[in-house]
Every structure is written in C-alpha cells, then in structure tokens.
C-alpha positions in Angstrom: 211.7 99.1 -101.9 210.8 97.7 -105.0 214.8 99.3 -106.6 215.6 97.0 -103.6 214.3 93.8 -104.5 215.1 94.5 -108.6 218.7 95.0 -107.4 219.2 91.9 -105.1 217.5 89.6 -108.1 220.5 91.5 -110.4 223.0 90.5 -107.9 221.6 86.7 -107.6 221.6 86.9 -111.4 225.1 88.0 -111.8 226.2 85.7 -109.1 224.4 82.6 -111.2 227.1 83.5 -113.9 229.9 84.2 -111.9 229.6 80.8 -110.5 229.0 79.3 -114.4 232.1 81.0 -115.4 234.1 79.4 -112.0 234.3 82.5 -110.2 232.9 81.3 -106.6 234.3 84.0 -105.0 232.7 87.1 -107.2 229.6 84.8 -106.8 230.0 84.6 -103.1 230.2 88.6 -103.0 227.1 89.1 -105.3 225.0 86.7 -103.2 226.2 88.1 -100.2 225.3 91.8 -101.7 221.8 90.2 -102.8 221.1 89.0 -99.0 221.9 92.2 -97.4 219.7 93.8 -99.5 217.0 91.6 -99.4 217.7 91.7 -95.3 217.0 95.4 -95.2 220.0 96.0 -93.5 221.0 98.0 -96.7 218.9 101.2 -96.6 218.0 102.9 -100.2 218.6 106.3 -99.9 218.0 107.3 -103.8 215.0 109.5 -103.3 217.0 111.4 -100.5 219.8 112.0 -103.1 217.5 113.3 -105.5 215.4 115.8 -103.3 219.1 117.0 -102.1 220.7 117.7 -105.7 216.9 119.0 -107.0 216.9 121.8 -104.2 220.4 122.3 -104.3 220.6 123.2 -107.9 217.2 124.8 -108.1 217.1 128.2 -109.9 
C-alpha cells in the first residue's frame, strides 16, 4: 500500500506543475489518477507480477 500512496503524492505533485505550466487538463488527469489511487479502487498488483516472472524464469 505504501507504492500506493508514494504514487498518488507523485501524481498530485506532477499535477501541481502541470497546472503552473497552464496545462489544466494534464493536471485534471494526474489528480484524477492520484484520487483513484488513493480511493483503492486501483489495485497494486506489483508483488503478483514479481512472484509470476520469479517462478516463471526460475532455473
């Protein structure tokens, strides 16, 4: 959970900039990113990923 919350920050971060720079609609899409994520309606699945290519490419 906590790649979760690091991510959605990155995304409110970027979004900060986006909306310095006058780009409200990249801004809009990072913040929206940011609240699904911070929603949990955005699953991580990294871990699962990993244990997949580790015992598919074990020797």
């Amino acid at each position: 959970m906590d790649r979760m919350k690091k991510a959605a920050a990155e995304h409110r971060r970027i979004a900060a900039v986006q909306r310095e720079r006058g780009r409200d609609a990249a801004a809009d899409r990072h913040e929206a990113r940011a609240d699904a994520l911070e929603s949990g309606r955005v699953t991580d699945r990294t871990d699962d990923v990993i244990g997949l290519f580790r015992a598919a490419f074990r020797r």
